[in-house]
N, C-alpha and C positions, 0 to 999 in steps of 0.2 A: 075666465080672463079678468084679472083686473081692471078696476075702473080707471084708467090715467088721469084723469083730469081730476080727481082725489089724489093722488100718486104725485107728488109735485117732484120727487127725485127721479123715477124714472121717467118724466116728462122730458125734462134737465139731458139723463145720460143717454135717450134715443133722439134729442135735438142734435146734440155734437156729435153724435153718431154718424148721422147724416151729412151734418159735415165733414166729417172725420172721410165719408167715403166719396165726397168731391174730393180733398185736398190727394188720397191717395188714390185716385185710380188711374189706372194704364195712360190716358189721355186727360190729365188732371184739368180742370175746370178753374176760373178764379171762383173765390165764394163771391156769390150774391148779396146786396149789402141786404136786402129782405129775409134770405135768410137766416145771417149771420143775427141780427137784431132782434130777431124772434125767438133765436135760442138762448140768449143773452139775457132779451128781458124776460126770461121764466127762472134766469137764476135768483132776480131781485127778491122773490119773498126768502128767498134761504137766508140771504142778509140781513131781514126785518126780525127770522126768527133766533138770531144770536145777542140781540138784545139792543144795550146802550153801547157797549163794546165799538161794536161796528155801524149806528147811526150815522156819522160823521159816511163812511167809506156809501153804505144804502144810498144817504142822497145825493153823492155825487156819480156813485156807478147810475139810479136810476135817469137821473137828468142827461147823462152822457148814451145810455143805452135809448132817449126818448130823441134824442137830439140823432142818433142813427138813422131810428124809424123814420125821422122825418125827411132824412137823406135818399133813405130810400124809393119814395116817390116819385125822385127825381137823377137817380142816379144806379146803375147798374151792378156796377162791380168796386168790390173792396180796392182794386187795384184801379179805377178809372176813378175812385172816390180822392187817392193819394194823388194820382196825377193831376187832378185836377187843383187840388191845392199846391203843388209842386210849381204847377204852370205860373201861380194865381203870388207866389210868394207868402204862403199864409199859412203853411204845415206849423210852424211854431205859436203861433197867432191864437190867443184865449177865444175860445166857445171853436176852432177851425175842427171840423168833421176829422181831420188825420187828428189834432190832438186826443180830440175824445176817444179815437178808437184806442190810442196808444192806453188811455185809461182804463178803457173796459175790457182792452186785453190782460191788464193786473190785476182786475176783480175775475175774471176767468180761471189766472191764475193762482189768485190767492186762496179759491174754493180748490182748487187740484189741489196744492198743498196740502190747505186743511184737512181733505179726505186723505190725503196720503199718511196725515200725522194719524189723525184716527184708525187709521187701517192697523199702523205701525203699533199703536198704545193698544188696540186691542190682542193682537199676538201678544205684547209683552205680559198684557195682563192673564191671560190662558196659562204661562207658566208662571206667575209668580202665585195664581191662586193655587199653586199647590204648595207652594210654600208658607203662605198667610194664617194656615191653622196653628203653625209653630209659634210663627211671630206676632200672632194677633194683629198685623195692621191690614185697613183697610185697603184691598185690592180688587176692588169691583170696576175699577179701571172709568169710574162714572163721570167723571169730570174732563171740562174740555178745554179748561184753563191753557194748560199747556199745551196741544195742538194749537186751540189758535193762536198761542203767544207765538209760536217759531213762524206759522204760518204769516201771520201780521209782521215781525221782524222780517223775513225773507224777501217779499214782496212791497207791501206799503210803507214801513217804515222809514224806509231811505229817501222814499219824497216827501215824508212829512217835516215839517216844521216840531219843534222842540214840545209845542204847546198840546198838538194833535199826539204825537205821543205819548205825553203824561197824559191826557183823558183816555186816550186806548187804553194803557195799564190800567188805571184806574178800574173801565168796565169791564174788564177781565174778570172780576170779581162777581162781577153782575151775570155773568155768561150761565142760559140754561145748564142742565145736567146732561149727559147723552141722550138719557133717557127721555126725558120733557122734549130735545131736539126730532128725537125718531117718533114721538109722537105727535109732535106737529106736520111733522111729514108725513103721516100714517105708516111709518115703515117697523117693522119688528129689524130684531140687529141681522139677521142673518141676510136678507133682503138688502135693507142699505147695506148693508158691508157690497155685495154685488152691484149694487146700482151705483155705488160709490166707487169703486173698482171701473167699473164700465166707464163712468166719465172722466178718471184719468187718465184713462187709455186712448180716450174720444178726442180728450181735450188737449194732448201734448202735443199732437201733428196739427191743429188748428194751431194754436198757440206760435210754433215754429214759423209758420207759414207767414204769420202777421208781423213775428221779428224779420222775416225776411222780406218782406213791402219796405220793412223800414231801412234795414241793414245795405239792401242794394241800391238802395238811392241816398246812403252816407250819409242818413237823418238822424242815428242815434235812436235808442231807446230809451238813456239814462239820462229825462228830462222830467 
């Protein structure tokens, strides 16, 4: 058996997993804010390992996912966390525990993404490499420019300021290879394709569940 705690991605997809089997089961549970915060901050080195790109996005998921933990000391549930700021008049309010969660559920989201684009550029590249002997170009599908860009467009872009995203574009260019990625993670492709699979499976029913803390109490998401 693998070592997980060398394994930083399937760390990642059997945290949300756990999650994933509160949010569905027969007599659903709210998530635990100790939970949710623990699975959260083991995505931040994946952040760290995409470069200058995502620096900007790192420090603010990591402060936001440090500023949970620290909620969690003192507070139970993801859903007692919102009410209470609800009660308190302070859900919109810079550094309020509901703002940050709304944040670190787009860094959640924006890693499902990115696995999904990846997932996606690698099928495409399996058929085009049968075609690239003809055409000579290179299709080894190694670069991750283009997932993260739709990824970053889809999710963080639309709250960023003009500035934050000319420097994203910008370290796009900076962004590891797949390769250099899967070995920072120690994953060969066949592995992360799976552990990357798994955690968007894990992570779409978490994900849901937190737009709907916000959706049922007419808070909005799109701040």
């Amino acid at each position: 058996m693998a070592d997980n705690n060398h394994k930083p991605l399937r760390k990642i997809s059997e945290s949300f997993k756990e999650l994933e089997a509160t949010v569905n089961s027969q007599t659903p549970d709210d998530i635990d804010v100790a939970s949710f915060s623990r699975a959260c901050s083991l995505i931040s080195p994946l952040f760290g390992c995409l470069g200058i790109a995502f620096k900007f996005a790192e420090m603010d998921y990591v402060a936001k996912v440090n500023d949970l933990v620290e909620a969690s000391k003192s507070i139970g549930t993801l859903q007692a966390m919102v009410e209470r700021d609800v009660k308190a008049n302070t859900v919109k309010k810079g550094g309020s525990h509901t703002r940050n969660l709304l944040r670190v559920k787009r860094g959640i989201d924006m890693v499902k993404v990115l696995f999904e684009q990846i997932i996606v550029t690698d099928q495409c590249t399996r058929l085009l490499q049968l075609a690239s002997v003809w055409s000579g170009r290179d299709s080894s599908g190694n670069s991750l420019k283009d997932a993260a860009t739709k990824a970053y467009a889809q999710v963080f872009a639309p709250h960023h300021g003009w500035a934050i995203r000319k420097a994203v574009a910008a370290g796009m260019y900076a962004l590891p290879t797949k390769a250099q990625l899967l070995q920072k993670l120690n994953e060969d492709e066949p592995s992360a394709r799976i552990q990357m699979q798994s955690y968007i499976t894990a992570s779409a029913p978490v994900i849901l569940y937190i737009d709907k803390l916000f959706l049922t109490r007419d808070l909005g998401v799109d701040w």
